[in-house]
C-alpha positions as CSV (number, residue, x, y, z in Angstrom):
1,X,85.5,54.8,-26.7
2,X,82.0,53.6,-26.7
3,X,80.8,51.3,-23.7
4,X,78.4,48.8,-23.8
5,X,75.4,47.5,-21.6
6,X,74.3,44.1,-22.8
7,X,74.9,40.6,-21.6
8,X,74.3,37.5,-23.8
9,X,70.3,37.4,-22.8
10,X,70.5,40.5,-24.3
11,X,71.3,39.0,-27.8
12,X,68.9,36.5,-27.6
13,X,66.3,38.5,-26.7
14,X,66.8,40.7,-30.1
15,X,66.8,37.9,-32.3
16,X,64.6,40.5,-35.1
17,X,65.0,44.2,-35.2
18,X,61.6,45.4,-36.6
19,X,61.5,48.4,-39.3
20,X,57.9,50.0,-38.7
21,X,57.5,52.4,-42.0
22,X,59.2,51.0,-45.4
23,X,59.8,54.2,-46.6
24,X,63.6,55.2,-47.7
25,X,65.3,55.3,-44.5
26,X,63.4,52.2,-43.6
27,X,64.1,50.5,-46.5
28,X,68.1,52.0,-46.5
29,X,68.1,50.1,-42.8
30,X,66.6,47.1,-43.9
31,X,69.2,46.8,-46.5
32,X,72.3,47.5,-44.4
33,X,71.2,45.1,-41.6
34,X,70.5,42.3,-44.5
35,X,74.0,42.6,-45.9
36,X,75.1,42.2,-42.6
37,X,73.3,39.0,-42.3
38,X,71.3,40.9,-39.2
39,X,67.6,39.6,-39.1
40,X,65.1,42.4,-40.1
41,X,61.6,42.9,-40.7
42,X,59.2,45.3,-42.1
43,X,56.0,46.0,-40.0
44,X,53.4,46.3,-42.6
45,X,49.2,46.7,-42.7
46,X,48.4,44.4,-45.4
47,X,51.2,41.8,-46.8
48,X,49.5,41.2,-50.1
49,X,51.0,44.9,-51.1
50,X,54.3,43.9,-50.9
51,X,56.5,40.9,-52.4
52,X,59.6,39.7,-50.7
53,X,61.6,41.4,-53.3
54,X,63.5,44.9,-52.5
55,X,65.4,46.7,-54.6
56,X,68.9,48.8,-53.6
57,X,70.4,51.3,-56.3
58,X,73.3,52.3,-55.3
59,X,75.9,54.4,-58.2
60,X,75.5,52.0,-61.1
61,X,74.6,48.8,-58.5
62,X,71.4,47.6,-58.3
63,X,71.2,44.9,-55.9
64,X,67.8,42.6,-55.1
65,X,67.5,41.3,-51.4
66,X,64.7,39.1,-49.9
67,X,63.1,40.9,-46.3
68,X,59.8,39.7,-45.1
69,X,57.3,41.1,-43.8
70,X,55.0,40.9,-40.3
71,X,51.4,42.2,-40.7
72,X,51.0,44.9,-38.2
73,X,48.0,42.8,-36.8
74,X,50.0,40.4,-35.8
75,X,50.1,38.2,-32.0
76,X,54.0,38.0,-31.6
77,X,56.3,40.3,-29.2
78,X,58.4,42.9,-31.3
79,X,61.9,43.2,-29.1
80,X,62.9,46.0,-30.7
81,X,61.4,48.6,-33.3
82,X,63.1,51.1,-35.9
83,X,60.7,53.5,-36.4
84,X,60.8,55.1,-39.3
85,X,57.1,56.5,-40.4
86,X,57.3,60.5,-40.3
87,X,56.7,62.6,-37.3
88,X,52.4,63.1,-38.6
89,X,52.2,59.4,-38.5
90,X,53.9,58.5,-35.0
91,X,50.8,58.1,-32.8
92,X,49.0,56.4,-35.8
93,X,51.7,54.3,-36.8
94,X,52.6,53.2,-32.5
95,X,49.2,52.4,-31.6
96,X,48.6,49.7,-34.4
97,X,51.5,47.9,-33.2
98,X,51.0,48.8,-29.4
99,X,49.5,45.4,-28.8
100,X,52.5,43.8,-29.6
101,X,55.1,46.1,-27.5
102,X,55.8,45.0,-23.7
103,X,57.9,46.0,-21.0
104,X,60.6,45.0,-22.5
105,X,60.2,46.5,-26.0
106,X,62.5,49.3,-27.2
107,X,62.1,52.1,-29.6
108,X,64.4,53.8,-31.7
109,X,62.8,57.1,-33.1
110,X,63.9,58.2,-36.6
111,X,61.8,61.1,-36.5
112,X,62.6,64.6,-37.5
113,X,62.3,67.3,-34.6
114,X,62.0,66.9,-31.3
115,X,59.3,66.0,-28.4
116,X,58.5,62.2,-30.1
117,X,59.3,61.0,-26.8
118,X,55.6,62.1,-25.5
119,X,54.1,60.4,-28.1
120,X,56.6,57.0,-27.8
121,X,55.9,57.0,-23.6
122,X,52.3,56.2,-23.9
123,X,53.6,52.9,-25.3
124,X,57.2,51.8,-24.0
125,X,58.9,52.6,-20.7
126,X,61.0,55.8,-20.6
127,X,63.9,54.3,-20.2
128,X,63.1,52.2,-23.9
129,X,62.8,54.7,-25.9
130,X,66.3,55.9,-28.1
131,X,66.5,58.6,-30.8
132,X,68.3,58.0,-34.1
133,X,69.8,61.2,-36.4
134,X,69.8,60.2,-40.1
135,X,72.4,61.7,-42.6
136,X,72.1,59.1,-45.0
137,X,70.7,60.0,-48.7
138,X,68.0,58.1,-50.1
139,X,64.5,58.1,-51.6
140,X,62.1,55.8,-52.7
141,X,60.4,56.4,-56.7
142,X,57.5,58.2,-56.4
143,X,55.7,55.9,-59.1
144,X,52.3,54.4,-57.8
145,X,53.7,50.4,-58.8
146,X,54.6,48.0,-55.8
147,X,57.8,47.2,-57.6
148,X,58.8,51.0,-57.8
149,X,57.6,51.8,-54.4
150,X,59.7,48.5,-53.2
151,X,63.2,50.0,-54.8
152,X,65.4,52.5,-52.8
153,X,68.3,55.1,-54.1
154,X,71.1,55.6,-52.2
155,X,72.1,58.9,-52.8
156,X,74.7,59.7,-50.3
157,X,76.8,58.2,-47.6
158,X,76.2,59.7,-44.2
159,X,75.6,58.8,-40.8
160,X,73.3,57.6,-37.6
161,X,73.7,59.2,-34.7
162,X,72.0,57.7,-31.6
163,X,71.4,58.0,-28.5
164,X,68.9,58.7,-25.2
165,X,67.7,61.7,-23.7
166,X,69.5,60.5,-20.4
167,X,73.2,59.7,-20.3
168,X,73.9,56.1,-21.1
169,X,75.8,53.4,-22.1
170,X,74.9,52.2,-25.7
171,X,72.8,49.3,-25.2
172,X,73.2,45.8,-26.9
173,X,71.7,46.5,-30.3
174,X,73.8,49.2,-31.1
175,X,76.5,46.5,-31.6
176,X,74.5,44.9,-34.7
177,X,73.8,48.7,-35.9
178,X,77.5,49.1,-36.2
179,X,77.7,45.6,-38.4
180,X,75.7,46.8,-40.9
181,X,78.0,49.9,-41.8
182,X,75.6,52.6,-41.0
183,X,78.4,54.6,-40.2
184,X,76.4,54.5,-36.5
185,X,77.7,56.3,-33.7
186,X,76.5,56.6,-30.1
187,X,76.1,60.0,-28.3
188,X,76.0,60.2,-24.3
189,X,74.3,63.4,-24.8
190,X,72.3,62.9,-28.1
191,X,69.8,66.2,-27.5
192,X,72.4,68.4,-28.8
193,X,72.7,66.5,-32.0
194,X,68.8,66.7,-32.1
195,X,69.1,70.3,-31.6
196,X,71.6,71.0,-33.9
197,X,69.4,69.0,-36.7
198,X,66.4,70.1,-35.6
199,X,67.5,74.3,-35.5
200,X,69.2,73.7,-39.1
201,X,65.6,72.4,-41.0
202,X,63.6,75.2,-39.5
203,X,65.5,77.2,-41.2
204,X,66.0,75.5,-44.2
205,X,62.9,73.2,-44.3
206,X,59.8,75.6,-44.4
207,X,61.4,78.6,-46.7
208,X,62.1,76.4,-49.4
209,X,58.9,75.4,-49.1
210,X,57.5,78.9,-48.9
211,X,59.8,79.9,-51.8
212,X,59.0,77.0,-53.9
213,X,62.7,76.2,-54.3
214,X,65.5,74.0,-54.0
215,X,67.9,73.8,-50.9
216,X,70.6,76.1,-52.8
217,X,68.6,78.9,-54.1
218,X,67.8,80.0,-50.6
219,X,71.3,81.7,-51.2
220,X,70.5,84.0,-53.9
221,X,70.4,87.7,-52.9
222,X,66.1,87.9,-52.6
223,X,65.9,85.0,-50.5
224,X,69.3,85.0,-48.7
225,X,68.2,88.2,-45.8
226,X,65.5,86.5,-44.1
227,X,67.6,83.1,-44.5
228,X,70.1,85.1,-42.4
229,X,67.7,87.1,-39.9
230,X,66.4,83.5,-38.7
231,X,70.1,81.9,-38.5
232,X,70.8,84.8,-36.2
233,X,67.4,84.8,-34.2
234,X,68.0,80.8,-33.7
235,X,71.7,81.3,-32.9
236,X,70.7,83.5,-29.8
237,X,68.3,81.0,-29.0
238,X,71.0,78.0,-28.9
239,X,73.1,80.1,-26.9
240,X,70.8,81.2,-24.1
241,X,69.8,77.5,-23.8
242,X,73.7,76.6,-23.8
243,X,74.2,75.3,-27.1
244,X,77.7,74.0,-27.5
245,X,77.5,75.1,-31.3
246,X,75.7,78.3,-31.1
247,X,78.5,79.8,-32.6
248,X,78.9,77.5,-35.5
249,X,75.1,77.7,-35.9
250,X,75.1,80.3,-39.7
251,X,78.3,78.2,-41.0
252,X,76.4,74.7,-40.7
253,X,73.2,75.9,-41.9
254,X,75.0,77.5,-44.8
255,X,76.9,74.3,-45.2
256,X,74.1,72.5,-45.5
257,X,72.5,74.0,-48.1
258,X,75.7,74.2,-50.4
259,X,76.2,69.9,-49.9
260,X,72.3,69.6,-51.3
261,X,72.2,72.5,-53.1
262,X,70.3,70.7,-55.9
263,X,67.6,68.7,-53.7
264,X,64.3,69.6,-52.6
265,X,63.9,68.9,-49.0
266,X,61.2,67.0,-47.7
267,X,59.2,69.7,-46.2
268,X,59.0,71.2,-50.3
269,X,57.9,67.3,-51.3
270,X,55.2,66.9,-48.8
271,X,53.2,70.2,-49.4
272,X,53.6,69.9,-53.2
273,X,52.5,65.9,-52.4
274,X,49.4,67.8,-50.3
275,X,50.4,65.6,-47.5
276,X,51.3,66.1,-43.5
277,X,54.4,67.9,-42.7
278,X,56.8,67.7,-40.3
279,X,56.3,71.8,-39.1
280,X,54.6,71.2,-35.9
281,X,57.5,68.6,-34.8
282,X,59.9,70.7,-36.0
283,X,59.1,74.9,-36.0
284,X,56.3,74.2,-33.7
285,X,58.4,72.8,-31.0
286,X,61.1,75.1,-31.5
287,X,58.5,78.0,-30.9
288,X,57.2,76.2,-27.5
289,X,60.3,76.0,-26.7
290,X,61.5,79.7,-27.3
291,X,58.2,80.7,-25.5
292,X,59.0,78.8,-22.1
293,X,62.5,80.3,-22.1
294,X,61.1,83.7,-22.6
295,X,63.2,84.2,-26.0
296,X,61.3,86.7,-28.2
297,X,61.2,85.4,-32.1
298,X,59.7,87.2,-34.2
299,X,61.4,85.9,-37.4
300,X,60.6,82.5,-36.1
301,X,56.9,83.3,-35.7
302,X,56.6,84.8,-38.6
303,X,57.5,82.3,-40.6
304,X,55.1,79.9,-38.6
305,X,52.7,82.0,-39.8
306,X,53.3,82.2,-43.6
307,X,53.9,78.9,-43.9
308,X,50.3,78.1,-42.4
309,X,48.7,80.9,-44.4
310,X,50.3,79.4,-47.8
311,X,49.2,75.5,-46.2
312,X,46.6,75.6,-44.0
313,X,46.6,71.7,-42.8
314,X,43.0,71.3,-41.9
315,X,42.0,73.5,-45.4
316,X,39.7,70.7,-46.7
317,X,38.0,70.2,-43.7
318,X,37.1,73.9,-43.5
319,X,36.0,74.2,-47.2
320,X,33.8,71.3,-46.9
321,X,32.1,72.6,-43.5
322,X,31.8,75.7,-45.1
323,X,29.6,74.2,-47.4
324,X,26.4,74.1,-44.9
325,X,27.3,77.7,-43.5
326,X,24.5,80.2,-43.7
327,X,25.6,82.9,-46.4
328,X,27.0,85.5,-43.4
329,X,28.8,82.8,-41.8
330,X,30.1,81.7,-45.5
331,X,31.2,85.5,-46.2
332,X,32.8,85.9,-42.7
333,X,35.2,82.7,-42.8
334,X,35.7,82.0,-46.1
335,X,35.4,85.4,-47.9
336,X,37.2,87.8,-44.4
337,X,33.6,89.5,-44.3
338,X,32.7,91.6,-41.2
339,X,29.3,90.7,-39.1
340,X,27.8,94.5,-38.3
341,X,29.0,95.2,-34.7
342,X,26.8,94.2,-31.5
343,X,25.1,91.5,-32.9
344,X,27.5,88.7,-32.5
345,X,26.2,85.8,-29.8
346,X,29.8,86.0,-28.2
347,X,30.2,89.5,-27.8
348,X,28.8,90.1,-24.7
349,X,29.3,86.1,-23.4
350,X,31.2,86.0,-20.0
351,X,30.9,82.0,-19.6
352,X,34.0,79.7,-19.0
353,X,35.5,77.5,-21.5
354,X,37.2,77.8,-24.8
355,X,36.3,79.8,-28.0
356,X,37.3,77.0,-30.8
357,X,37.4,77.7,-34.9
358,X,34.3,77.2,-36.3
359,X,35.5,75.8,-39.4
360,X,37.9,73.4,-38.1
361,X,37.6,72.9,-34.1
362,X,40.8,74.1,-33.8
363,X,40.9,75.8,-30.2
364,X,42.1,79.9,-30.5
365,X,41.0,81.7,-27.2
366,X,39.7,80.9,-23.9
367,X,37.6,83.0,-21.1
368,X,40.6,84.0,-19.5
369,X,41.6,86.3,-22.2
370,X,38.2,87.7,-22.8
371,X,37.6,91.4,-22.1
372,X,34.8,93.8,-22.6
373,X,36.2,96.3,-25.4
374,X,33.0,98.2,-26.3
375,X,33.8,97.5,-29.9
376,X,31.2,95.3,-30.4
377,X,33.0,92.4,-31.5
378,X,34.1,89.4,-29.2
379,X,37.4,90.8,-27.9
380,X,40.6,88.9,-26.4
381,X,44.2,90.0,-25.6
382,X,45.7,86.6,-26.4
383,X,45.5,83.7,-27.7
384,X,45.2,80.0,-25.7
385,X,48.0,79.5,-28.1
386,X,50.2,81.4,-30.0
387,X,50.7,78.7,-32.8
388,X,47.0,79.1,-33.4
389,X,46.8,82.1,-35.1
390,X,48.6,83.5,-38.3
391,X,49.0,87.0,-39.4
392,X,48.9,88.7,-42.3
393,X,48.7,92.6,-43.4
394,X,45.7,93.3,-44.7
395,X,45.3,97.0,-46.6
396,X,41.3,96.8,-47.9
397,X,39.1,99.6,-47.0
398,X,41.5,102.1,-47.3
399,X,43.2,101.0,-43.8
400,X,46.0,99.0,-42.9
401,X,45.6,96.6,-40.6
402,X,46.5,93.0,-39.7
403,X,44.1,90.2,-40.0
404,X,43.6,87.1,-37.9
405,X,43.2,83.8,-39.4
406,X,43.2,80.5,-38.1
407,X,46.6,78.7,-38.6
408,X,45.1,75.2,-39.2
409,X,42.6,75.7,-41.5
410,X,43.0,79.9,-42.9
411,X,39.7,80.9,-42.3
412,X,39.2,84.5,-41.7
413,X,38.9,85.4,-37.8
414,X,39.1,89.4,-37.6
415,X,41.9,91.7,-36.9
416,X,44.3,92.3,-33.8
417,X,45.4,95.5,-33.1
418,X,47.8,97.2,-30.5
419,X,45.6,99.0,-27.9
420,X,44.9,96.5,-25.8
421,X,44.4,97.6,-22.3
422,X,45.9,94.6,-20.7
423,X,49.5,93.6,-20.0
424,X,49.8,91.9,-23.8
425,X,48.6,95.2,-25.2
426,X,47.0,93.5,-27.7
427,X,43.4,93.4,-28.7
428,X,41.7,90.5,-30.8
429,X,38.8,91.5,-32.6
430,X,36.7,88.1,-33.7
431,X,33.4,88.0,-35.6
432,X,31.5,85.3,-33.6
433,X,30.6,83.3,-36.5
434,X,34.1,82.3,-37.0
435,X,33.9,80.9,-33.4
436,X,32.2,77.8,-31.5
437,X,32.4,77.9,-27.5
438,X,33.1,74.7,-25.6
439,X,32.4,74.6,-21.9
């Protein structure tokens, strides 16, 4: 039994709910809350992209409704605020509406992954911000035409599940969720559906992206071991942390991929779109995570770190910069050259700051990590942060070693190897042209 904490000024008050990203969920809300006669908007940067007219296919249904629009520029108070952009485009997507949020104004995250509600606090109060799980199929035709980019498949009934990260009743709008048979349900303690969501695509999400495949093939007998070793790995994760369904954890990620067997996830989309993934909200806070409770992952962190050396996010921006390097620097980052040993500006510097990516500005070391190895090169035992660096074996020269790259942008940093005389063990060796130093 569901409570409720609303009072008539309550329903006044949300006289609009406000979709803010018309993409499929959005545009899956938009249509559920029309049906239901519930007012609805979409938040939108220019109106003259977009006609009144939205289109519904649903089985052999295809059903027109009329939902305005509000120009994201706009004066007037949004109550409250489906938000529905993906996890890259949170901050972005909040601050060109934050003039129009107020104390008052709620949130209701659709976001995949966890740790929105950092971004979300820098514009609503704590207590306004609410989480939404998605189940429901759709997707939106990929064709470049308003009129195609304004029509919405339902491909297959599922669920909402919402709630806050503190114990609460559900608050007044859930009531007009429930109208619009969303299938909604409210969750006193909705961080365990999150978790549950959130540990089930990092499994699935980025190897079928890595792979190149569809949701079902990750069960063939090539893929299928390390599909397994990371089910495992997360499992003893969820159950440290107290996971009510640590157990359950290998049947519902295997569930899962045999219900969209034939579907490519939307992890596979966006790198084969060349657009921002959802890893760093999903497998990047997992890994923070895992690293402030101790837990050793290794199949975790390796698989952060193919995924970055197959799609380095800030790749463009590194090739471009590249383009003005002098032809050491070039060979070094872009071509994993070697400067000659002791004559690297950083080798011998002992000032305090941060040793950033000099192809991307991404930050990799920091002073504290520094150490004097006689190598020659600039020499660290760990990283500022782990999530920074990818790994990968590296067998030139007749060795075999493991080189360093950056994980944002894949240039060439070094090698790390295991005789490090501190506590780590570890010892970075970097070519100073691949860094920058900020005080």
């Amino acid at each position: 039994m569901v409570s409720f904490d609303y009072s008539l000024l309550d329903f006044v008050i949300i006289l609009m709910i406000s979709i803010l990203g018309a993409g499929a969920i959005g545009q899956l809300l938009a249509h559920k809350l029309t049906d239901a006669s519930i007012d609805c908007q979409f938040i939108v940067r220019d109106r003259a992209n977009y006609s009144n007219d939205w289109q519904l296919l649903a089985g052999e249904q295809s059903i027109s409704r009329q939902i305005g629009q509000s120009k994201a520029t706009d004066s007037d108070v949004l109550n409250l605020v489906a938000v529905c952009v993906k996890a890259p485009q949170l901050q972005q997507a909040l601050q060109s509406i934050a003039h129009r949020l107020d104390d008052k104004s709620q949130l209701i995250l659709f976001q995949n992954g966890m740790g929105h509600e950092a971004i979300a606090e820098q514009f609503v109060a704590k207590d306004h911000i609410y989480f939404a799980s998605n189940t429901h199929g759709a997707f939106v035709n990929t064709s470049s035409n308003h009129q195609s980019s304004q029509t919405v498949t339902y491909a297959g009934v599922g669920s909402i599940e919402l709630g806050a990260l503190k114990p609460q009743a559900a608050p007044a709008w859930f009531e007009l969720l429930k109208q619009a048979e969303l299938n909604a349900h409210w969750h006193q303690n909705i961080t365990h559906i999150l978790w549950q969501k959130l540990l089930i695509n990092a499994v699935i999400n980025p190897l079928t992206a890595l792979y190149q495949c569809k949701n079902g093939e990750l069960l063939s007998p090539d893929k299928k071991p390390r599909l397994l070793a990371l089910i495992q790995e997360n499992q003893g994760f969820a159950k440290q942390i107290q996971l009510s369904f640590s157990k359950a954890l290998k049947d519902l990620v295997i569930r899962v991929i045999e219900n969209t067997a034939d579907n490519f996830n939307s992890m596979y989309q966006d790198v084969n779109k060349g657009i921002a993934t959802e890893i760093n909200a999903i497998n990047g806070y997992l890994l923070d995570q895992m690293a402030q409770a101790g837990f050793k992952a290794p199949h975790n962190w390796q698989l952060w770190s193919d995924f970055h050396i197959s799609y380095p996010p800030q790749k463009a921006k590194a090739v471009e910069r590249a383009k003005g390097f002098d032809p050491l620097q070039y060979q070094v980052t872009q071509q994993a050259g070697t400067e000659r040993p002791f004559t690297g500006t950083y080798n011998q510097h002992s000032e305090t700051g941060d040793y950033l990516c000099a192809c991307c500005d991404s930050i990799l070391f920091d002073n504290q990590g520094k150490f004097d190895s006689h190598c020659g090169w600039p020499s660290f035992d760990k990283a500022k942060n782990n999530k920074a660096i990818a790994y990968r074996d590296d067998l030139s020269h007749g060795m075999s070693r493991t080189e360093i790259l950056c994980a944002q942008c894949g240039s060439h940093l070094g090698h790390v190897f295991d005789d490090g005389p501190t506590e780590t063990g570890l010892r970075f060796c970097v070519n100073s042209v691949s860094l920058n130093f900020k005080k």
